[in-house]
N, C-alpha and C positions, 0 to 999 in steps of 0.2 A: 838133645831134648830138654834136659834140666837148664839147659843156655837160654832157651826159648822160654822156658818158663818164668824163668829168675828177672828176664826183660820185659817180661807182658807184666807181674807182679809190680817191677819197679816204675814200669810205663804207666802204674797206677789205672789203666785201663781194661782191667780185668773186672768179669761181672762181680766173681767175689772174690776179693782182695786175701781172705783169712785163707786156714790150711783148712782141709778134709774133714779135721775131729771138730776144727770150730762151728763147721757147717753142720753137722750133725747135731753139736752141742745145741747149739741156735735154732734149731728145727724143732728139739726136744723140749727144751725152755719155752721156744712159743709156743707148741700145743699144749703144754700145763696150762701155759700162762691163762692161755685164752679157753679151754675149758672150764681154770676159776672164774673168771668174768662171766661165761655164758651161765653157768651155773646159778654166778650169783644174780645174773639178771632175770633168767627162768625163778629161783625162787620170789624175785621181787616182782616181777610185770606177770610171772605165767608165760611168755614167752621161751623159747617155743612151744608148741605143744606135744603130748607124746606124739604124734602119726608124723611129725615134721624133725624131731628132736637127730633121729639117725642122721637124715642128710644134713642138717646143721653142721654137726658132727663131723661128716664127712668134708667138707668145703672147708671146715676149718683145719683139716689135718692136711690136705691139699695144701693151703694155703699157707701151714707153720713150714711144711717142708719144701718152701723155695728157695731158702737158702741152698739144699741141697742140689737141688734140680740146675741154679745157677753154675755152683762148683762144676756140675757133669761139664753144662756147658763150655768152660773155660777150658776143662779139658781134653774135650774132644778139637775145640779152636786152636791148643798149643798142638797140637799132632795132626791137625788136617786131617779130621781122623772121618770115615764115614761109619753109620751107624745105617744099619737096615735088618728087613726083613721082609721076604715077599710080597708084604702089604707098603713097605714106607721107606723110602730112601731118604738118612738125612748123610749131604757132605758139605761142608762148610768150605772143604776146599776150594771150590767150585761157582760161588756165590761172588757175586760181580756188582757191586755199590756205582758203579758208574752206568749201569739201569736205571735208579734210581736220578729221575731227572733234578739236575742242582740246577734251585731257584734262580729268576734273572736277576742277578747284579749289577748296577749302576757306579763305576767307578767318578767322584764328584770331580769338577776343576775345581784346583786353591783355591780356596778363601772363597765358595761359589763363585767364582768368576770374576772378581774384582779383586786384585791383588794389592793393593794400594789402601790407603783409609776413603771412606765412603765422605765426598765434599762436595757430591751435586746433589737435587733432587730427583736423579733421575737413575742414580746408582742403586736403591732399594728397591727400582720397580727389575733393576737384572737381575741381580738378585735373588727375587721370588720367581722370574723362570726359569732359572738354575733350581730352584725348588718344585714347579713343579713335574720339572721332569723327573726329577729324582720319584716322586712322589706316584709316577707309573711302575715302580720296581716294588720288590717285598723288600730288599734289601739295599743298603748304601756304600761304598767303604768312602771313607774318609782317609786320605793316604799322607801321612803328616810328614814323610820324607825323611829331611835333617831335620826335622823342627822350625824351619822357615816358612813353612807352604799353609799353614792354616791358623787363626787368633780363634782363640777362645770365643770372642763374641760371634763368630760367625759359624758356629758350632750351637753356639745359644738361637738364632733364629733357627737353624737349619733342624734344631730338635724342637722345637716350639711349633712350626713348623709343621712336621711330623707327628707330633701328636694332636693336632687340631685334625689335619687330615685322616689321621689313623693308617699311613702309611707311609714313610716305609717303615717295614715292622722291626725292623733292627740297624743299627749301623755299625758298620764294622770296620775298625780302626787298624791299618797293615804304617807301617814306616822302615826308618833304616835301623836293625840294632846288630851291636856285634859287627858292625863294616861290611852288612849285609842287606841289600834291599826289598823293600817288598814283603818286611817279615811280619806273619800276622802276630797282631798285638791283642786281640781279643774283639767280643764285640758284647754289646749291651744294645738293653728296647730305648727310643727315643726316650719315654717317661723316666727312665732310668739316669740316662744320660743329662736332661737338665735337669731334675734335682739333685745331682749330685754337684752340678755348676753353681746352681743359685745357693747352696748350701755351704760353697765356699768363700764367696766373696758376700757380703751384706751391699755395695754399690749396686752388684750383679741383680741381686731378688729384688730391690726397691724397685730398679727400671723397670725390670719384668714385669710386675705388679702394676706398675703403673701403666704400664703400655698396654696391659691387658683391662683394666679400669677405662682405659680412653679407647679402646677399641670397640669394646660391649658401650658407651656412650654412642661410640659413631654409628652402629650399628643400630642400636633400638633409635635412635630418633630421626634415622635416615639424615645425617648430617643436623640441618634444622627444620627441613620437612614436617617431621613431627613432636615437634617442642610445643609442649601447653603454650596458651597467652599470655607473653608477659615472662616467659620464662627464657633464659638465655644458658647458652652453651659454656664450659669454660673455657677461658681462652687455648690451653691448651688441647683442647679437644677440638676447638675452631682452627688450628693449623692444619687438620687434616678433611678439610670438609671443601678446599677451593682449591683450586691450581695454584701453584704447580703440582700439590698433592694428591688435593679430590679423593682421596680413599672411600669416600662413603660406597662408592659405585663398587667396590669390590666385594663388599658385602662381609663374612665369616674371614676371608681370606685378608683384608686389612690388617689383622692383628701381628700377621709376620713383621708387613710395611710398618706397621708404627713401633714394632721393637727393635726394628734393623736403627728404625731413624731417632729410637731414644737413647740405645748406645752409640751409636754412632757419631749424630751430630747433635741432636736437641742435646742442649747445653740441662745438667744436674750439676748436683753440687760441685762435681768434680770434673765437672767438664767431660767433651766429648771423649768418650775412651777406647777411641784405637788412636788418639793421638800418641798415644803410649801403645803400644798391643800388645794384648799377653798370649805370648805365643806359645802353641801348641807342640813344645817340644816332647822328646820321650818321658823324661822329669816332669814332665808339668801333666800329662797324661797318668801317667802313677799313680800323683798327686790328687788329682781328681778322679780316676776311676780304678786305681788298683781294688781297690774292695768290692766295686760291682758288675767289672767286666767277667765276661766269660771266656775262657783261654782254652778250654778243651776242642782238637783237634783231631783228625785222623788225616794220617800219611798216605797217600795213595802211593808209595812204592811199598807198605807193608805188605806183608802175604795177605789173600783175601778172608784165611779166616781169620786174621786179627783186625783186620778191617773191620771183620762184619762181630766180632766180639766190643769193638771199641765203640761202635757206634749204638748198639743193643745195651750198654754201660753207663750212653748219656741221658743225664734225666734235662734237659733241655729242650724247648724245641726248636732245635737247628743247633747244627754243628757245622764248624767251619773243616775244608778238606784241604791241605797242606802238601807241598813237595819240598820236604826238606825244610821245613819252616816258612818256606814262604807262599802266600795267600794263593789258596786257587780259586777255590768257589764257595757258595753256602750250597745245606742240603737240609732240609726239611727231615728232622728225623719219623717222624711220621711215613712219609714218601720213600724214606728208605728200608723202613722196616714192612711197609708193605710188597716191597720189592723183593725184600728175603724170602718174605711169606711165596711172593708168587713163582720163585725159581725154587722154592720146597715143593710146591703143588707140581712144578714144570717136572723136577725130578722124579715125582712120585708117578707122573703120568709117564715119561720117558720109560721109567720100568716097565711098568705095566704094559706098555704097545713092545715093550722088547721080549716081556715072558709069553706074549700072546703069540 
C-alpha cells in the first residue's frame, strides 16, 4: 500500500501532491485568509448583509477545505477503497474511462501529403485538402517519426490553417524516442503552436504577416472586382487573382494557399525555404515547443482508480491516454468526468434496486 502511494505521489498525478498536515494546514490558512478579505470588504462595500453574512460564511469554509476533501480523494484512489452508506455508494475501483468517449483523431500524412519541396502551382491547392480534412476532427497528431517525416513550414500552414478555421482544436505531436515509436510527445492549441514558430525564426513571422496582408487584399476586393477607379492591386497581391492561382474564389480559406506559396516558392529575401527544410525532428520540436506543449497523460493499463485520480488532476481540457508511452487517443476531460459522475449515480442506483 505505501508502494502504491509513493508511485501516485512521484507519478505527480495525485489530486494533492502534499501530506495530510499540509492539507489541513492549507484549509486553515484559507479560511482565515478569506474571512480577513470578506471582512474587509463587508466593512468597506456593506456587503454582505447580516440575513446573507452566515451562508457567505459557510461557502467559504466549504471552499477553504478542498484541499482536504482532495487528500480523502487521493486516498480512497491509492486503496480502491469503497466509501458508502445506505444512501451513497462511492468505489473508484470500479469506474471505467474508456465510457468516456475519446474524441475522433486524425492521424496527418508527412508533410501534408507532399513529401518533397512544394515546385508546382498546384502543390498548395493538395495541400489544403489534406487541411481540410484534418479540419472535420477536434484533434490532429502530427507523427514526426525519426525526424524526417514533417518541415517546420508545413506545420506553419497546417496551424494557420487551424486557427482560421477554429478547428482542429489541438494537435498532438507522437514520434520515435528512446528507440521507441509512436511515443506521445505532447500536444498544444494550433494558436499556440504558431506563435511559438513565428517567435522563432524573424524569416518565419515576416512571410506569415505578409501572406496574411495579401490574403485580407485578395479577399476584400474580390481579386480586382472591387478596387476603386484608378486604383491598382500590388503586384504581389495580382499573383494570386489569375491562373494558375485564382485564389480569390476561395474566399477566407486563401490565406493557407498564399502562406504555403510564400514559404515555399514566392521568392523573400532568402529565397524559397524548403529549399533547405527545417525539419521537425525531436530536437527541433523541444526547441520550439518544450515550454508549451502539454505532456500530461494517463496509462490505460494503470488500475482504474488511478486513472480516474489522474484524469480529475488535469487542469486541461483534454488529455492524451497512453500504453506505455505510446499515443492512444485524446479524451476531452469534460466527457470524462462526466462519465465518473454518471457511473457514481449508476452505483448509487445499483444499491438502491439491490436494498429494495
Amino acid at each position: 500500500m505505501g508502494a502504491v502511494k509513493a508511485s501516485m505521489a512521484n507519478s505527480g498525478k495525485a489530486l494533492w501532491s502534499y501530506s495530510t498536515p499540509a492539507a489541513l494546514g492549507a484549509a486553515v490558512a484559507g479560511f482565515i485568509v478569506g474571512l480577513l478579505v470578506l471582512f474587509g470588504v463587508r466593512r468597506a462595500s456593506g456587503w454582505p448583509s447580516e440575513a446573507a453574512i452566515d451562508w457567505v460564511v459557510l461557502i467559504l469554509l466549504i471552499i477553504s477545505f478542498a484541499p482536504v476533501g482532495l487528500r480523502l480523494l487521493d486516498f480512497l484512489a491509492e486503496r480502491r477503497a469503497v466509501l458508502g452508506s445506505k444512501w451513497f455508494n462511492l468505489d473508484l475501483s470500479r469506474m471505467d474511462l474508456t465510457r468516456a468517449a475519446a474524441a475522433g483523431t486524425e492521424v496527418l500524412p508527412a508533410n501534408l501529403g507532399i513529401t518533397g519541396p512544394v515546385v508546382s502551382d498546384t502543390a498548395p491547392m493538395d495541400i489544403m485538402e489534406a487541411l481540410r480534412t484534418a479540419s472535420r476532427q477536434p484533434f490532429v497528431v502530427v507523427d514526426i517519426r525519426d525526424g524526417d517525416a514533417w518541415w517546420v513550414t508545413r506545420l506553419i500552414a497546417l496551424s494557420a490553417g487551424a486557427v482560421r478555421r477554429l478547428a482542429p482544436e489541438a494537435i498532438v505531436f507522437m514520434g520515435r524516442r528512446e528507440n521507441r515509436p509512436d511515443q506521445f510527445l505532447g500536444w498544444a492549441t494550433p494558436a499556440v503552436v504558431l506563435e511559438a514558430i513565428l517567435q522563432d525564426r524573424d524569416e518565419y513571422r515576416a512571410r506569415y504577416e505578409k501572406a496574411v496582408a495579401l490574403a485580407r487584399h485578395l479577399v476584400f476586393f474580390r481579386g480586382t472586382e472591387l478596387l476603386p477607379p484608378g486604383a491598382i492591386l500590388h503586384p504581389d497581391v495580382l499573383r494570386y487573382t489569375d491562373p494558375p492561382h485564382n485564389y480569390k474564389e476561395l474566399g477566407d480559406a486563401a490565406l493557407e494557399q498564399i502562406v504555403m506559396d510564400q514559404l515555399a516558392r514566392h521568392g523573400g529575401p532568402g529565397g524559397p525555404l524548403e529549399a533547405q527544410p527545417d525539419r521537425l525532428t525531436l530536437a527541433r520540436l523541444n526547441t520550439l515547443f518544450a515550454a508549451v506543449l502539454v505532456t500530461e497523460s494517463v496509462n490505460i493499463t494503470w488500475t482504474a482508480a488511478r486513472q480516474v485520480a489522474a484524469v480529475l488532476a488535469v487542469r486541461a481540457p483534454f488529455v492524451a491516454s497512453v500504453r506505455d508511452g505510446a499515443f492512444v487517443s485524446m479524451i476531452r476531460c469534460a466527457d470524462a468526468e462526466r462519465a465518473i459522475l454518471a457511473q457514481l449515480v449508476e452505483q448509487a442506483r445499483d444499491r438502491h434496486d439491490a436494498r429494495d
